[in-house]
N, CA, C and O atoms as a CHARMM CRD file, in Angstrom:
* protein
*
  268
    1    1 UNK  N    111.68200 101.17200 109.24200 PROA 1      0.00000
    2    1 UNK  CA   110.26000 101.45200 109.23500 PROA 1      0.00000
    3    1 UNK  C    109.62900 100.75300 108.04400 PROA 1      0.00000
    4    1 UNK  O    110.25900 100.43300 107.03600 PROA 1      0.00000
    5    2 UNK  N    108.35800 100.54800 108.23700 PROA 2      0.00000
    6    2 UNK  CA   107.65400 100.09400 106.95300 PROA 2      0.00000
    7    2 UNK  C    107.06500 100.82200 106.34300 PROA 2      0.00000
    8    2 UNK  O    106.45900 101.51000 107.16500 PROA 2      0.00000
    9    3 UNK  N    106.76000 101.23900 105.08800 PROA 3      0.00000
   10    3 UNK  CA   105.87900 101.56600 104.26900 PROA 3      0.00000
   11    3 UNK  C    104.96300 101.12700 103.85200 PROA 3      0.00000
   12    3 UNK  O    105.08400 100.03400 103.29800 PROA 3      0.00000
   13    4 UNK  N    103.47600 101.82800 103.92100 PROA 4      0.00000
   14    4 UNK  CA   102.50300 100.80400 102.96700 PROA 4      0.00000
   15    4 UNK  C    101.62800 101.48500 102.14700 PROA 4      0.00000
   16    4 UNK  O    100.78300 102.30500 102.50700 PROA 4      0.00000
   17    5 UNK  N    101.93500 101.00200 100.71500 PROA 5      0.00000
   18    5 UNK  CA   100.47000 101.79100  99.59600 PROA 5      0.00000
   19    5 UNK  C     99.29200 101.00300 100.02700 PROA 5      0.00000
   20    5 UNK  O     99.19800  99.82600 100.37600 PROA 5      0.00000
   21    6 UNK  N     98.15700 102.23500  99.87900 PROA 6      0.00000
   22    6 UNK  CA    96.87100 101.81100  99.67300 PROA 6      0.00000
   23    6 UNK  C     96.16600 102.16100  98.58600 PROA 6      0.00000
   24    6 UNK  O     95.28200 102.90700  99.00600 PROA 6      0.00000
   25    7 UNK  N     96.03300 102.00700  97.10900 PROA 7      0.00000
   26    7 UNK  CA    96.14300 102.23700  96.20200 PROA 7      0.00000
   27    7 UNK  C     94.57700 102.61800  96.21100 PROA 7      0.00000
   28    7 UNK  O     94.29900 103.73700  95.78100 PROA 7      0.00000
   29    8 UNK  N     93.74600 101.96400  96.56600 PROA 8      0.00000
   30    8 UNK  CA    92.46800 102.19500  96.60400 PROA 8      0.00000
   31    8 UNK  C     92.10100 104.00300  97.01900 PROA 8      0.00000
   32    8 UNK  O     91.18700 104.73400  96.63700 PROA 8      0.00000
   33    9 UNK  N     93.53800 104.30900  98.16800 PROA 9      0.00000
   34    9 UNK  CA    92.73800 105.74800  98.14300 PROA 9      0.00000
   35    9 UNK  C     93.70300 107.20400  97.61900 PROA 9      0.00000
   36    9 UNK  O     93.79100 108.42100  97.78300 PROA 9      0.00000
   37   10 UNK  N     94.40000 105.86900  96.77300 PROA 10     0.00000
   38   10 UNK  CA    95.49400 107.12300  96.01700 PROA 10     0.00000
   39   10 UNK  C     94.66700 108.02100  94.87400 PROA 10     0.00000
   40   10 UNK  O     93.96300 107.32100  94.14600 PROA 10     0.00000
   41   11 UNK  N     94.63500 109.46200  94.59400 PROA 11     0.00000
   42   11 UNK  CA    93.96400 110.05300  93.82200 PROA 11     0.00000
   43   11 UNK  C     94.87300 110.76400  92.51800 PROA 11     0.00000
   44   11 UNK  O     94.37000 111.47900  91.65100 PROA 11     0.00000
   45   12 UNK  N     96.40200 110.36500  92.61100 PROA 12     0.00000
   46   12 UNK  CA    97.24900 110.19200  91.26800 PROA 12     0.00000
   47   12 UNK  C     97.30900 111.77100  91.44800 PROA 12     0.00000
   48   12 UNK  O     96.87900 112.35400  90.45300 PROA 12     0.00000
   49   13 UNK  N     97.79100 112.70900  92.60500 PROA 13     0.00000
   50   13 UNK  CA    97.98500 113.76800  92.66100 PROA 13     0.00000
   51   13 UNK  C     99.65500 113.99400  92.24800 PROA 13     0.00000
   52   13 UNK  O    100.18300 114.99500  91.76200 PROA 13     0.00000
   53   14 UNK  N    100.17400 112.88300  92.57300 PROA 14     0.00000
   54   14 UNK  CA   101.86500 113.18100  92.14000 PROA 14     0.00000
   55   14 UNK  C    102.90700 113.77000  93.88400 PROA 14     0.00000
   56   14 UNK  O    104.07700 113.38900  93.85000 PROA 14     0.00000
   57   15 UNK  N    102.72800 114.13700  94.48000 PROA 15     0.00000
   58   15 UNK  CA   103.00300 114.49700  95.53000 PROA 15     0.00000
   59   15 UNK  C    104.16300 113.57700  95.86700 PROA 15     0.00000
   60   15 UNK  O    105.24600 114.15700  95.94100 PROA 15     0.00000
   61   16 UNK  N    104.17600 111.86100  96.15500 PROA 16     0.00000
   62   16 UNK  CA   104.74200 111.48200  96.65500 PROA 16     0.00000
   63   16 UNK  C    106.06700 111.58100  95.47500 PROA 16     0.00000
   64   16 UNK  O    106.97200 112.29000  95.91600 PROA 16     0.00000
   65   17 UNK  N    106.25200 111.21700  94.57300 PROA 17     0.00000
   66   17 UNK  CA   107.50100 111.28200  93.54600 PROA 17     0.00000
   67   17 UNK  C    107.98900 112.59800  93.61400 PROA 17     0.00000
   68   17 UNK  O    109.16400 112.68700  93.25700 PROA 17     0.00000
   69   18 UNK  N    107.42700 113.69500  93.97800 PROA 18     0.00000
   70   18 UNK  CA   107.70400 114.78400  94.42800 PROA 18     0.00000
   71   18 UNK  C    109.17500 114.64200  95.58100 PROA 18     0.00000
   72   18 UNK  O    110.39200 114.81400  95.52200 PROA 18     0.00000
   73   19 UNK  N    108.28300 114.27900  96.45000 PROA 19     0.00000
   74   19 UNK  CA   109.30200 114.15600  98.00100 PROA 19     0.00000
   75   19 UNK  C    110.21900 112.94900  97.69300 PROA 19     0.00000
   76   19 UNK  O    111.25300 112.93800  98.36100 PROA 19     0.00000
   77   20 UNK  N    110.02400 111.74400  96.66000 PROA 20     0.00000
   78   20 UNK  CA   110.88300 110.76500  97.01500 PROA 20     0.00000
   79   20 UNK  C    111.06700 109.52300  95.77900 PROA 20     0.00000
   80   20 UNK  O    110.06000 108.81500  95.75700 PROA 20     0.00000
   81   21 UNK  N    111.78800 109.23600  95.07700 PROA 21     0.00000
   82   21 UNK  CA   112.49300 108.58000  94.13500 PROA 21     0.00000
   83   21 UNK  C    111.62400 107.05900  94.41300 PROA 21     0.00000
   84   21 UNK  O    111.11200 106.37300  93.52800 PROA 21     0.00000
   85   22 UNK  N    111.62500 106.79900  95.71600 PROA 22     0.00000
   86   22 UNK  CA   110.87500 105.52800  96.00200 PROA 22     0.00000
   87   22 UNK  C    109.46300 105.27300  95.50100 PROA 22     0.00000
   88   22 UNK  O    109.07200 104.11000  95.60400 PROA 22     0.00000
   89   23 UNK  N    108.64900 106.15000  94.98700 PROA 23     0.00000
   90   23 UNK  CA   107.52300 105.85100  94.79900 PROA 23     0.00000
   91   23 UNK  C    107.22100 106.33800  93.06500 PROA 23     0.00000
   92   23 UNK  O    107.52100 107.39700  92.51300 PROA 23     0.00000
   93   24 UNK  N    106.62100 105.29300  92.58500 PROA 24     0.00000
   94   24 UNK  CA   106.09300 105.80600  91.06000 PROA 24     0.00000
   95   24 UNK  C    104.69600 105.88900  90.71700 PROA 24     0.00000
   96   24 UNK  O    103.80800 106.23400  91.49600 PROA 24     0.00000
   97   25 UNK  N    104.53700 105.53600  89.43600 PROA 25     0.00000
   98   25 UNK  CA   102.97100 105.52300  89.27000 PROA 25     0.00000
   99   25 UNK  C    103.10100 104.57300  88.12300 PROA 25     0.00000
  100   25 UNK  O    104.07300 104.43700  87.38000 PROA 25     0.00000
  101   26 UNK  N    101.70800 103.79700  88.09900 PROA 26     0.00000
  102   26 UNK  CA   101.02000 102.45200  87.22600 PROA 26     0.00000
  103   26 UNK  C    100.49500 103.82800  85.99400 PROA 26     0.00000
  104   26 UNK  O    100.40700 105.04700  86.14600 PROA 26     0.00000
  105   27 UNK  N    100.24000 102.95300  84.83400 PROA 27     0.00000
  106   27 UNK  CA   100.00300 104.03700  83.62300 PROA 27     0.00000
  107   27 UNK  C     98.68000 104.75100  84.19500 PROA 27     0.00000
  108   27 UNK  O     98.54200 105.74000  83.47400 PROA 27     0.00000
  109   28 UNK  N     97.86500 104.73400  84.93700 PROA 28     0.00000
  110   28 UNK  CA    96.99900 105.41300  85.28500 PROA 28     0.00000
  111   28 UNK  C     97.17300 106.55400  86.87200 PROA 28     0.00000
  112   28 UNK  O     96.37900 107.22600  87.53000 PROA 28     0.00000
  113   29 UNK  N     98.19500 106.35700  86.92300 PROA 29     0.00000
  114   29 UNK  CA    98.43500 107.30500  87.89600 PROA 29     0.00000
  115   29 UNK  C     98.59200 106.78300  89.33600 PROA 29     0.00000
  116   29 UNK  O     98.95800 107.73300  90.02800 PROA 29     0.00000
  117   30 UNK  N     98.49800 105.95300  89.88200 PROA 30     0.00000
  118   30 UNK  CA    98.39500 105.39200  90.95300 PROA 30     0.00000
  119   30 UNK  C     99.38500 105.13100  91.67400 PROA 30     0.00000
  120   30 UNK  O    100.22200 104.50800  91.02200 PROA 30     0.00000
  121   31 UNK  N     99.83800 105.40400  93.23000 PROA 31     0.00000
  122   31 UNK  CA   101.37200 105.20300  93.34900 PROA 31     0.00000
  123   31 UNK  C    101.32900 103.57000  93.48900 PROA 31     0.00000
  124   31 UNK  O    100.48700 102.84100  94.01400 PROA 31     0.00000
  125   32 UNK  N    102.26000 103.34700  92.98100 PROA 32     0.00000
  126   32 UNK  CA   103.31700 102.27000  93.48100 PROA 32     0.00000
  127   32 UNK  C    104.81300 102.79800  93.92100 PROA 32     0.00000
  128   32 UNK  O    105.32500 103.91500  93.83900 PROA 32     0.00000
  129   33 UNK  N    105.33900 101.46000  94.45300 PROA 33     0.00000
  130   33 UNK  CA   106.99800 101.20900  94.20800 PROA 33     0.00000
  131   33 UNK  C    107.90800 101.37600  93.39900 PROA 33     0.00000
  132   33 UNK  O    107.95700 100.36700  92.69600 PROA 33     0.00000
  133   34 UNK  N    108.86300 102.28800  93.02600 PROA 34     0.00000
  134   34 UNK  CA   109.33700 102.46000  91.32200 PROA 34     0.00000
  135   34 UNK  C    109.85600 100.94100  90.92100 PROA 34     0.00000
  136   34 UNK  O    109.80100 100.48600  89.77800 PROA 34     0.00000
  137   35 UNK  N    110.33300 100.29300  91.99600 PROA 35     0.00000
  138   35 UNK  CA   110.79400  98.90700  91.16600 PROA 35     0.00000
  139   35 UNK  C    110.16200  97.34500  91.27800 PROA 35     0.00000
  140   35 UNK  O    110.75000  96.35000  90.85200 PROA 35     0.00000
  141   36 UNK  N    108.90300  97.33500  91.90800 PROA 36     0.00000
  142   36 UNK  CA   108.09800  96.47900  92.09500 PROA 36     0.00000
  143   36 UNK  C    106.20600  96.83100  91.98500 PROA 36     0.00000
  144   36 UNK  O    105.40300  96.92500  92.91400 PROA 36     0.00000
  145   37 UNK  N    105.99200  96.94900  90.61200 PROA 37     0.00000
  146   37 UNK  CA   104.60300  97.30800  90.42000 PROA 37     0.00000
  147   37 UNK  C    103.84800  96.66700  91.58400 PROA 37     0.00000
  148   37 UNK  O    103.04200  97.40900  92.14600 PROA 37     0.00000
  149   38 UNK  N    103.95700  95.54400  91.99800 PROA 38     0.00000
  150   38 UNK  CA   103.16000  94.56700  92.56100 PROA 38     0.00000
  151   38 UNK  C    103.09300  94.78500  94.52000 PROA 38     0.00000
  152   38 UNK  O    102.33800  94.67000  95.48600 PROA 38     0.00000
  153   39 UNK  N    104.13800  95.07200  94.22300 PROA 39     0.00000
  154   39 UNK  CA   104.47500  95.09500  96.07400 PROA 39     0.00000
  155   39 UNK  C    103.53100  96.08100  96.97400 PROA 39     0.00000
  156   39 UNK  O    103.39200  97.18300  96.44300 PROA 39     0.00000
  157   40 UNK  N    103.06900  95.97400  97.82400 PROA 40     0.00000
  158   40 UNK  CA   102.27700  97.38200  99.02800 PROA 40     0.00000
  159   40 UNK  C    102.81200  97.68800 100.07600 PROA 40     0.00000
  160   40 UNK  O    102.83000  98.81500 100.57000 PROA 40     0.00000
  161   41 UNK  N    103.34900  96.59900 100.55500 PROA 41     0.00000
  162   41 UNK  CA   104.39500  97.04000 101.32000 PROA 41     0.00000
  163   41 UNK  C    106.05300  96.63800 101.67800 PROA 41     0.00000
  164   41 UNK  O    106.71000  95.59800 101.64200 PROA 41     0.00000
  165   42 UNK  N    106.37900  98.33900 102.10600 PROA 42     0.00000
  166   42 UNK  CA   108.36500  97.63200 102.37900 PROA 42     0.00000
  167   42 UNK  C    109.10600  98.07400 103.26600 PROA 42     0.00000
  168   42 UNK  O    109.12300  99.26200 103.58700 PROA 42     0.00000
  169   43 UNK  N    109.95400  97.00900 103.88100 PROA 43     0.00000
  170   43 UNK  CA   110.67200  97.69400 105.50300 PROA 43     0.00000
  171   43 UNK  C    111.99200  98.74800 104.15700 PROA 43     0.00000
  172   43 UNK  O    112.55300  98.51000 103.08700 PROA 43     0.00000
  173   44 UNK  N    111.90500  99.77200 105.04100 PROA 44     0.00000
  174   44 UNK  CA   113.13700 100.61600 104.67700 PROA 44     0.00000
  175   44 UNK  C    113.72500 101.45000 105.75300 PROA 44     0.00000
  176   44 UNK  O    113.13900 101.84400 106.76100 PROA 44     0.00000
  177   45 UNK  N    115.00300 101.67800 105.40100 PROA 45     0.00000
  178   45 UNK  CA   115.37300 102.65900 106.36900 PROA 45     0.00000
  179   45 UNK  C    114.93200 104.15200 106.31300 PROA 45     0.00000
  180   45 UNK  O    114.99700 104.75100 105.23900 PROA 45     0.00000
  181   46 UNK  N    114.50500 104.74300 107.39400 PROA 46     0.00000
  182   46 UNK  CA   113.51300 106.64700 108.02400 PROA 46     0.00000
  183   46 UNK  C    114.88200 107.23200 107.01700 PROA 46     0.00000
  184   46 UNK  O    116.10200 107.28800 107.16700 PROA 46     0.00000
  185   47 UNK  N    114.00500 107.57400 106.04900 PROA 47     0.00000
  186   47 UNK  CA   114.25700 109.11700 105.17000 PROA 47     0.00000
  187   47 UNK  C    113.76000 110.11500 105.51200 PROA 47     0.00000
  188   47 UNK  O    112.58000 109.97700 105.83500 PROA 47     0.00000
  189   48 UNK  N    114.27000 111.39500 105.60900 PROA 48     0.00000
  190   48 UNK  CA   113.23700 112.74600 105.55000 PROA 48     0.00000
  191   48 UNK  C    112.48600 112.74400 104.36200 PROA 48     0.00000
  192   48 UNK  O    111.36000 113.20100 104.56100 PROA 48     0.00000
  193   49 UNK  N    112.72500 112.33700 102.99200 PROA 49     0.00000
  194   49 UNK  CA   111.99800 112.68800 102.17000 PROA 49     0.00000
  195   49 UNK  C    110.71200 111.31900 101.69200 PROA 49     0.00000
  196   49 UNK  O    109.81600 111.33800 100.84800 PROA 49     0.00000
  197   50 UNK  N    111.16500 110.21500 102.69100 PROA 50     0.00000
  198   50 UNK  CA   110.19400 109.61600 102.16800 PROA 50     0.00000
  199   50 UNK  C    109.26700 110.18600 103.82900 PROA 50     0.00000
  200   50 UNK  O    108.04200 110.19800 103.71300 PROA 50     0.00000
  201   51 UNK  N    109.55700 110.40500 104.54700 PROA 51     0.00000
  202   51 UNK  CA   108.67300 110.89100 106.10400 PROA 51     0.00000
  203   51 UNK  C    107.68200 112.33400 105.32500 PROA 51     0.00000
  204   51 UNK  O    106.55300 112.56000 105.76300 PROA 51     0.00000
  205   52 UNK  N    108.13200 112.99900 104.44600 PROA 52     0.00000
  206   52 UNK  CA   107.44000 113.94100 103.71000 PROA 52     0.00000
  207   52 UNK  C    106.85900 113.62700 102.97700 PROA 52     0.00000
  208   52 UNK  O    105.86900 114.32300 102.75200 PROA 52     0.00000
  209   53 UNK  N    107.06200 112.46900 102.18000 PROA 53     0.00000
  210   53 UNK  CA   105.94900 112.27400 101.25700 PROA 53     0.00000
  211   53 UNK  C    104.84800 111.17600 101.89400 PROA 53     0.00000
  212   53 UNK  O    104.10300 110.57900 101.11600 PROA 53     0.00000
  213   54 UNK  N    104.80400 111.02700 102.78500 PROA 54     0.00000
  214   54 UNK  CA   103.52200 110.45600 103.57500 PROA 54     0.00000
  215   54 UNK  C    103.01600 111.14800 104.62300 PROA 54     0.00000
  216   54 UNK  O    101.89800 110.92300 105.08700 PROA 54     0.00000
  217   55 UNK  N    103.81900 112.03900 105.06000 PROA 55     0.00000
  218   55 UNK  CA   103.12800 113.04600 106.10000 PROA 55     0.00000
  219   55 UNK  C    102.22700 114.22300 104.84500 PROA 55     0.00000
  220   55 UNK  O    101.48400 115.12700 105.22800 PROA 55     0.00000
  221   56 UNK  N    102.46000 113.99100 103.68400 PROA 56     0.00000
  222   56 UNK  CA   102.14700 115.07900 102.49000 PROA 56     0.00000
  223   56 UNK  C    100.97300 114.77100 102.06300 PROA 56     0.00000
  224   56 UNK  O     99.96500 115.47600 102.01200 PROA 56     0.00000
  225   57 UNK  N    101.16500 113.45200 101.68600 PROA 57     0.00000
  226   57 UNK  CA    99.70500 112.21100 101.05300 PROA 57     0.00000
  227   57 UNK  C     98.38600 113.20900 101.35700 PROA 57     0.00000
  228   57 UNK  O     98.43700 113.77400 102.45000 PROA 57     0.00000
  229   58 UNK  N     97.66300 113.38400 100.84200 PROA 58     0.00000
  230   58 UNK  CA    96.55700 114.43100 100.96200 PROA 58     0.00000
  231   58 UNK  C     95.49600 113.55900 101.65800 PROA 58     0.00000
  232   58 UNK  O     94.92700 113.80200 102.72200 PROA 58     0.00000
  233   59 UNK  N     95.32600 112.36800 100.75200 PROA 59     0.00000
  234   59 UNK  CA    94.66300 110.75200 100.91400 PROA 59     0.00000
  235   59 UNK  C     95.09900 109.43100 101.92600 PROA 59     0.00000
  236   59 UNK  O     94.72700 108.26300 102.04000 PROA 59     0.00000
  237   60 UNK  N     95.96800 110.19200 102.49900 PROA 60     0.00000
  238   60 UNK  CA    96.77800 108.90500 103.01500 PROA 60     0.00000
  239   60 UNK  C     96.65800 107.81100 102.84200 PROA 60     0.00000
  240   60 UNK  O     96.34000 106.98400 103.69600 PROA 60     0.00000
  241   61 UNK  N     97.03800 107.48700 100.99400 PROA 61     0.00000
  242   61 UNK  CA    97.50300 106.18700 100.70400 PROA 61     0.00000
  243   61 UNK  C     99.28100 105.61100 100.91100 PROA 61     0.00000
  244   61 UNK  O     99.83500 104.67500 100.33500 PROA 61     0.00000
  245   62 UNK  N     99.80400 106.50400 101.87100 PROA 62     0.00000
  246   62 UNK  CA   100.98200 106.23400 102.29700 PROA 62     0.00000
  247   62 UNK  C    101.33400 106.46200 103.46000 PROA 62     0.00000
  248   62 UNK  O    101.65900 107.56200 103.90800 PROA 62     0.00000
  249   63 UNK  N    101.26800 104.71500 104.43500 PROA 63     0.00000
  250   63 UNK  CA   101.26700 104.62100 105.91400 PROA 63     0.00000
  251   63 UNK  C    102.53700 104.50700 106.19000 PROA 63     0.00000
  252   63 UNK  O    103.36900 103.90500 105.51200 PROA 63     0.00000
  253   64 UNK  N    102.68800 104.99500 107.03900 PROA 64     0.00000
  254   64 UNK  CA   104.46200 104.39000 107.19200 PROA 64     0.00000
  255   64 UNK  C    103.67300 103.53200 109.03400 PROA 64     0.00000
  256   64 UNK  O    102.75100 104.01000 109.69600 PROA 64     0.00000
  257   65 UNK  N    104.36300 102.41400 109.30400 PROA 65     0.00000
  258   65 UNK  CA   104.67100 101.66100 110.36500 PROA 65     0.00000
  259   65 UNK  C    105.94000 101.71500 111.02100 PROA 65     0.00000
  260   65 UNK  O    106.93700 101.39400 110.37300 PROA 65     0.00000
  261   66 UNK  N    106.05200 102.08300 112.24400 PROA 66     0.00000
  262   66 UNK  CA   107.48000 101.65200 112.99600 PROA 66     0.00000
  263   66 UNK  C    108.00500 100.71700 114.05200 PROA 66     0.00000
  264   66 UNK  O    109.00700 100.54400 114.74600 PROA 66     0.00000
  265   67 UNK  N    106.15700  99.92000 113.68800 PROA 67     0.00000
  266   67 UNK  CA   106.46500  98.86800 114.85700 PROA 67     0.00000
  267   67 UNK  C    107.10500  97.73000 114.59200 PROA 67     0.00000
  268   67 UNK  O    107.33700  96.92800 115.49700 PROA 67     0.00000
């Protein structure tokens, strides 16, 4: 599946690092990727905990794709 930040409508609630190791935050709070500040989106393999932390996203700045 893919993942994709939309940083524009992330509101730095913390939620997703909650559910999942994969996602961090820029010094202002914003999610990113923990190991690629730069990246928005990434094919990965269906986690439950990353499927929770985007079904969680309050903002849904975290799409997941499965096409």
């Amino acid at each position: 599946m893919k993942i994709m930040l939309i940083p524009e409508r992330c509101i730095a609630c913390g939620l997703c690092q909650t559910y999942s190791d994969l996602f961090d935050y820029h010094d202002n709070g914003i999610v990113r990727f923990f190991d690629d500040p730069e990246q928005l989106e990434r094919e990965i393999p269906s986690s439950a905990n990353i499927l929770e932390a985007v079904k969680n996203c309050p903002t849904r700045a975290l799409i997941k794709d499965e096409s």
